[in-house]
VORO-515507 format. One record per residue: residue in three letters; z, x, y of N, C-alpha, C in turn. Coordinates in steps of 0.05 Angstrom, whole numbers, plus 32768, in hexadecimal, padded with zeros to 4 digits. Atoms other than C-alpha are relative to their C-alpha. Last residue first. Example, Ala and Ser with C-alpha at 12.3 -4.5 7.8 and 13.67 -1.06 7.14 Angstrom:
ser / 7FFF / 7FF0 / 7FE8 / 808F / 8111 / 7FEB / 800E / 7FF1 / 8016 $
ala / 8000 / 8012 / 7FE8 / 809C / 80F6 / 7FA6 / 8000 / 8012 / 8018 $
//
This chain:
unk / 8009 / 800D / 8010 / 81E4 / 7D86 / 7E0C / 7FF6 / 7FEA / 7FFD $
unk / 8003 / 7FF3 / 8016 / 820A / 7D99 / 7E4F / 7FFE / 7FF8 / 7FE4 $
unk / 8008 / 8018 / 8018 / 81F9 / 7D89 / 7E90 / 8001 / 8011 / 7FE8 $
unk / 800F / 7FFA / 8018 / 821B / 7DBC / 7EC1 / 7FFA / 7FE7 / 7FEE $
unk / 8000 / 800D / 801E / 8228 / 7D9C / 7F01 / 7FF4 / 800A / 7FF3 $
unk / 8020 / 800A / 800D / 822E / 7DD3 / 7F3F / 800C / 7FE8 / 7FDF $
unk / 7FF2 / 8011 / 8012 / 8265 / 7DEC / 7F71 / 7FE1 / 7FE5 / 7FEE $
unk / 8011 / 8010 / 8008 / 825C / 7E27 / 7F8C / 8008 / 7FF0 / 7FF0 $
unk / 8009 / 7FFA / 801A / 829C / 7E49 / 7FA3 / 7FE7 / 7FEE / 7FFD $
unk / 7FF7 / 8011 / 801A / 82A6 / 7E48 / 7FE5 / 7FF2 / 8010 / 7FF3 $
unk / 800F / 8002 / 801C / 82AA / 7E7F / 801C / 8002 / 7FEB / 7FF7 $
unk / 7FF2 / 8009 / 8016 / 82C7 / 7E7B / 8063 / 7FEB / 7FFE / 7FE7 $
unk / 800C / 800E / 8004 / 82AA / 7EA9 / 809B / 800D / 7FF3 / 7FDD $
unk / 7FEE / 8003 / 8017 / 82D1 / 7ECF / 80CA / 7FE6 / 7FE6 / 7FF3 $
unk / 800F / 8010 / 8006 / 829D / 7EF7 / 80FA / 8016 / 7FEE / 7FDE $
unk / 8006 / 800A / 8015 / 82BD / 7F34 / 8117 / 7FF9 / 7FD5 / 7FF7 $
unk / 7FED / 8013 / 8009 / 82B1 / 7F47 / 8158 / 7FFC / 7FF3 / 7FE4 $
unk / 8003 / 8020 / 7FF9 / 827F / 7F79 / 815D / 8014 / 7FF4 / 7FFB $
unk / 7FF6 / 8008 / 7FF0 / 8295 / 7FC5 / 8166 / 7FFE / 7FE3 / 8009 $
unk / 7FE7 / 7FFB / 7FFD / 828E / 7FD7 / 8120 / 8010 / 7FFA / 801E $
unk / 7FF6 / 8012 / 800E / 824C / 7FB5 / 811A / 8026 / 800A / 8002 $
unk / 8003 / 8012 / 7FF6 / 8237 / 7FDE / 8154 / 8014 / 7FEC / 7FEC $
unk / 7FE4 / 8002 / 7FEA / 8257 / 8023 / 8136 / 7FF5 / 7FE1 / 8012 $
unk / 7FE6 / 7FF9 / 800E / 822E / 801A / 80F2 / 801C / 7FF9 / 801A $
unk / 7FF9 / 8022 / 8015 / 81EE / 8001 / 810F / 8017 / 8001 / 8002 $
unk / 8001 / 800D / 7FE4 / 81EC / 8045 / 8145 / 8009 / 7FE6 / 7FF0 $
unk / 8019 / 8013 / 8005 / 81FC / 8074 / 8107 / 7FFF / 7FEB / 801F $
unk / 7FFD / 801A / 8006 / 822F / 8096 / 80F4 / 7FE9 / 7FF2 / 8003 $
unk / 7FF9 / 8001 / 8020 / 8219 / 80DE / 80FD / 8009 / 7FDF / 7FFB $
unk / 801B / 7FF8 / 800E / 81F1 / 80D9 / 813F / 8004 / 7FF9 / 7FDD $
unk / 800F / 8013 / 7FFE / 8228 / 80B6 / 815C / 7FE3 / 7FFC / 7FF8 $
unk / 7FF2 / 8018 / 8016 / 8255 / 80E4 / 814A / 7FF6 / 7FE8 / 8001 $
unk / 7FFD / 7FF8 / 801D / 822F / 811B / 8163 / 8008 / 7FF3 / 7FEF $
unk / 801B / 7FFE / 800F / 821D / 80F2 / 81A1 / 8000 / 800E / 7FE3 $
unk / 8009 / 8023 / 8005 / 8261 / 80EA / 81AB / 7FEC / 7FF5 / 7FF8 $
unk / 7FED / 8004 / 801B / 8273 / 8133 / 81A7 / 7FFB / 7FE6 / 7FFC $
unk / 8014 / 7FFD / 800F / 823C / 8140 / 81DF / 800A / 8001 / 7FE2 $
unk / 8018 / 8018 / 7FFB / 8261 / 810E / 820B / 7FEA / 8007 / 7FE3 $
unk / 7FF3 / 8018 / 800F / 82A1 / 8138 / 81FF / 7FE3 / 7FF0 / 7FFC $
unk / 7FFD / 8007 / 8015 / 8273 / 8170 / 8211 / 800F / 7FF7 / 7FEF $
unk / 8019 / 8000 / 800C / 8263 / 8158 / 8252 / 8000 / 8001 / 7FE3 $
unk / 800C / 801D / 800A / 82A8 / 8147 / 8265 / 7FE6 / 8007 / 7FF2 $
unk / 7FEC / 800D / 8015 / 82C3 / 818C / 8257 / 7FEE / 7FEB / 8001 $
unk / 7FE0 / 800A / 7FFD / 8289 / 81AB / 8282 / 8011 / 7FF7 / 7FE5 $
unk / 8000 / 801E / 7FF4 / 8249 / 81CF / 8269 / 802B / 7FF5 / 8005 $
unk / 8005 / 8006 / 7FE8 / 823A / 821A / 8266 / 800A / 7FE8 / 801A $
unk / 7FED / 7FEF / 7FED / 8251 / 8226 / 8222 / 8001 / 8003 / 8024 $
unk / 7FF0 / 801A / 800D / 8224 / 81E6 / 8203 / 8017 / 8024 / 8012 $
unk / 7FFC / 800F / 7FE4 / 81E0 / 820E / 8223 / 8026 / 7FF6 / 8001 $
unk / 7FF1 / 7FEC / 7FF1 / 81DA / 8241 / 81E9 / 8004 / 7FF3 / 801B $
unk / 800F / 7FE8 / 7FE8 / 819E / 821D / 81CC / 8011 / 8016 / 8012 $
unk / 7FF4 / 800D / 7FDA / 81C5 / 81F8 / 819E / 7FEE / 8019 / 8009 $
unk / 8006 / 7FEF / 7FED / 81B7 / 81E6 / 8155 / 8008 / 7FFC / 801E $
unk / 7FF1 / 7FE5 / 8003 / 81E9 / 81C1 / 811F / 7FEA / 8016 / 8015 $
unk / 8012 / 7FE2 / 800E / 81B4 / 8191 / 810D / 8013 / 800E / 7FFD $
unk / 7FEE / 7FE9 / 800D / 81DD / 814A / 811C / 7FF3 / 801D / 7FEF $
unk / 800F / 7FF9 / 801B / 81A1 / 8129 / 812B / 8015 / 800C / 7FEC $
unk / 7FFC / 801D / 8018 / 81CC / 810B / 8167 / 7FEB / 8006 / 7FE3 $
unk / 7FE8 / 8005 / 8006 / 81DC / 8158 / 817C / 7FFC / 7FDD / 7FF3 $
unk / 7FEE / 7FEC / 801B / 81A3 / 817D / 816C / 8019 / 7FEB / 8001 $
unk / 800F / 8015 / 8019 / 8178 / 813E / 819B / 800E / 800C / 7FEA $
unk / 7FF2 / 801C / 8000 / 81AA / 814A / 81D2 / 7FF3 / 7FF2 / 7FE5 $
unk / 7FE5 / 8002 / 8005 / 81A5 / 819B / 81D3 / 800E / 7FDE / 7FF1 $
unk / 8003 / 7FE7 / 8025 / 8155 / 819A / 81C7 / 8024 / 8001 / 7FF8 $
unk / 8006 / 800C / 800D / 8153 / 816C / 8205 / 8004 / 8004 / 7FE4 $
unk / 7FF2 / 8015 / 7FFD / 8183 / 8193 / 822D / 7FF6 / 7FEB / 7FEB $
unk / 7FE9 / 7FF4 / 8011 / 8158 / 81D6 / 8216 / 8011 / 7FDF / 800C $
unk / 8006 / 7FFB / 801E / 8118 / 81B3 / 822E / 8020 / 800D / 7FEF $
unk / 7FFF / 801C / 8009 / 8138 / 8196 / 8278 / 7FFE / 8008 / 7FDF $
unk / 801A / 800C / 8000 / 814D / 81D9 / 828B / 8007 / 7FEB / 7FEE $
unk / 8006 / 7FF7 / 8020 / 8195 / 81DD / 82A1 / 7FE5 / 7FF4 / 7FF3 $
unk / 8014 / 8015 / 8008 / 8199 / 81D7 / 82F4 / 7FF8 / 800E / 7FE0 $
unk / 801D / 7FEE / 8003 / 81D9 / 8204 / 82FF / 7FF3 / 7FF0 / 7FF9 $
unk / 8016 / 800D / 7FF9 / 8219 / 81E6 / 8312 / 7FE7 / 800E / 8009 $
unk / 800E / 7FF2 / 7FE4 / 8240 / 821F / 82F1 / 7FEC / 7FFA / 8015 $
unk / 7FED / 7FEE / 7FF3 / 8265 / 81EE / 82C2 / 7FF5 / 8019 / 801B $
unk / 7FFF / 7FE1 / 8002 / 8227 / 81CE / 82B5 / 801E / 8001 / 800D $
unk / 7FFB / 7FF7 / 801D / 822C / 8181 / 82B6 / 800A / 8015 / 7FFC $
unk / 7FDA / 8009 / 8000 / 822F / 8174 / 8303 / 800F / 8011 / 7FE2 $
unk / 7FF5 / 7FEE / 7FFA / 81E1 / 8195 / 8300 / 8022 / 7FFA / 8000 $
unk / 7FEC / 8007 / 7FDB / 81C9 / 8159 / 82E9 / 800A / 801B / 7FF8 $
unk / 800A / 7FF1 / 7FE8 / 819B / 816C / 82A8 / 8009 / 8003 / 8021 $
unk / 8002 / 7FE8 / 8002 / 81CC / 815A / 8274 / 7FF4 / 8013 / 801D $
unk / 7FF0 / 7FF4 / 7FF3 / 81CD / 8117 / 828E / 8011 / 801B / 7FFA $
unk / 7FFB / 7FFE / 7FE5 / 8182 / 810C / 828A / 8021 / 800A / 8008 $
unk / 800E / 7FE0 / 7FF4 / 8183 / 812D / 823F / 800A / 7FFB / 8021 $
unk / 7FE8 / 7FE8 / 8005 / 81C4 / 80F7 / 8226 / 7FEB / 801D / 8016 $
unk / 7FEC / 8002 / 7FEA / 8193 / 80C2 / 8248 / 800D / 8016 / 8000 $
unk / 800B / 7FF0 / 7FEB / 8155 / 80DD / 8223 / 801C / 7FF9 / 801B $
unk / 8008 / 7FE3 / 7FF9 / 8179 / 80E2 / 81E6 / 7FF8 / 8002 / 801F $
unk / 7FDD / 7FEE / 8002 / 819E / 80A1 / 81E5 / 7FFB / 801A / 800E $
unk / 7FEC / 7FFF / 7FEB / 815B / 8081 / 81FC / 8017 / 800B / 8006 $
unk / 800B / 7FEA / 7FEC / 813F / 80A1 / 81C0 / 8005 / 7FFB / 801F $
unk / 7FFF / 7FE4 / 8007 / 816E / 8082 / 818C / 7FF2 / 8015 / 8018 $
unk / 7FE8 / 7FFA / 7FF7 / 8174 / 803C / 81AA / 8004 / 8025 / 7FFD $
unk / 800D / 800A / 7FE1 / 811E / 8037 / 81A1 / 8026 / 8009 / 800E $
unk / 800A / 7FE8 / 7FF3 / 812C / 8057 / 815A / 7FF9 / 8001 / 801D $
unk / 7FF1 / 7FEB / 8008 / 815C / 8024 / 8146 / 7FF9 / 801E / 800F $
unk / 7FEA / 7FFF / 7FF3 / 813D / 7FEE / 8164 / 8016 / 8014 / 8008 $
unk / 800E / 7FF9 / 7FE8 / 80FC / 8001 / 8142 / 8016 / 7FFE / 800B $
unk / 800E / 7FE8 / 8001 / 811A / 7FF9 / 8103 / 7FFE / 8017 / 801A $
unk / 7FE6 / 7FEF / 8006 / 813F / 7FBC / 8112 / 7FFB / 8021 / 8001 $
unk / 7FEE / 8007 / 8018 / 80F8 / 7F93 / 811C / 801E / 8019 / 8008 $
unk / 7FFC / 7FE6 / 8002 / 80D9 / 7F87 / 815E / 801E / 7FFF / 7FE9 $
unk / 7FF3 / 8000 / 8002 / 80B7 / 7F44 / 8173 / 8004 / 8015 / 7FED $
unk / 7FDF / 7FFD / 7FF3 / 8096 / 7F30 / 81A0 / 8014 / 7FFD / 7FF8 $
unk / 8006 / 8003 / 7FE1 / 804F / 7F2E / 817B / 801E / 7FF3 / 800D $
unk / 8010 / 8017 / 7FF8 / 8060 / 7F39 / 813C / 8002 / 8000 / 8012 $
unk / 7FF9 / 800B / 7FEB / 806F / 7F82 / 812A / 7FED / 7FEB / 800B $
unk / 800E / 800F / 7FF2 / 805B / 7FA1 / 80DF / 800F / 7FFA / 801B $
unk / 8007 / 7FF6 / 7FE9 / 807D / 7FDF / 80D0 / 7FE8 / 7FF3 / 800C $
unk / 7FEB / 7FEF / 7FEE / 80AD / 7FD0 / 8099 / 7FF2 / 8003 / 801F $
unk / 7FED / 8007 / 7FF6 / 807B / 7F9C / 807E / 8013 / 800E / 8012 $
unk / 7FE4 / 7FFA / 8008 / 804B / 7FC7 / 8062 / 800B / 7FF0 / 801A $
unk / 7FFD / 801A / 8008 / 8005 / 7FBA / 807A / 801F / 8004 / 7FF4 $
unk / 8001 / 800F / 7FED / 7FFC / 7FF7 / 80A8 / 8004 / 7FE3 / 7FF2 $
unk / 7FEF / 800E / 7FEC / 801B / 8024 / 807D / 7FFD / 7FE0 / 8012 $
unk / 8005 / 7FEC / 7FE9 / 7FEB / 801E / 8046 / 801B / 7FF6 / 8019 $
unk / 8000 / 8011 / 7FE9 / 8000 / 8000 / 8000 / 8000 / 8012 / 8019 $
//
């Protein structure tokens, strides 16, 4: 079966599956985490930190890779609390910590209740 007919990665006209949601929340993360990397406030030596190593810093850190460009010694306390959040937010998951911050949903079970006919 070819991608393009596969279900996972069809989209009806206005309307955008989970998938996509995921990866659409995912790269906003990044490019927000990059723009506030790039403010000079960030840096501990308010120095303008190129945009490509910021980006390469924010995507290592919600990919959880384990690389750094050598920028992450530079940056304030707050900053990398922020960039500890993205690490943990890379590693859980975006689903995982929503559903964990929704209000829970109490919902009462029965039992099914059916006539067997018998012989």
């Amino acid at each position: 079966m070819s991608m393009a007919k596969s279900s996972a990665f069809k989209i009806r006209k206005g309307q955008i599956s989970s998938f996509h949601w995921v990866m659409i929340s995912f790269l906003l993360l990044i490019l927000a985490g990059t723009f506030l990397l790039t403010l000079p406030v960030c840096s501990a030596e308010h120095v303008h930190t190129p945009f490509l190593d910021c980006l390469f810093e924010i995507a290592s850190a919600i990919g959880t890779v384990g690389l750094t460009t050598g920028i992450t010694p530079l940056l304030h306390t707050p900053t990398k609390l922020i960039l500890i959040f993205l690490m943990y937010f890379g590693r859980v998951g975006c689903l995982t910590l929503i559903y964990a911050l929704l209000p829970r949903i109490k919902e009462t079970s029965r039992l099914p209740m059916e006539h067997i006919n018998v012989g």
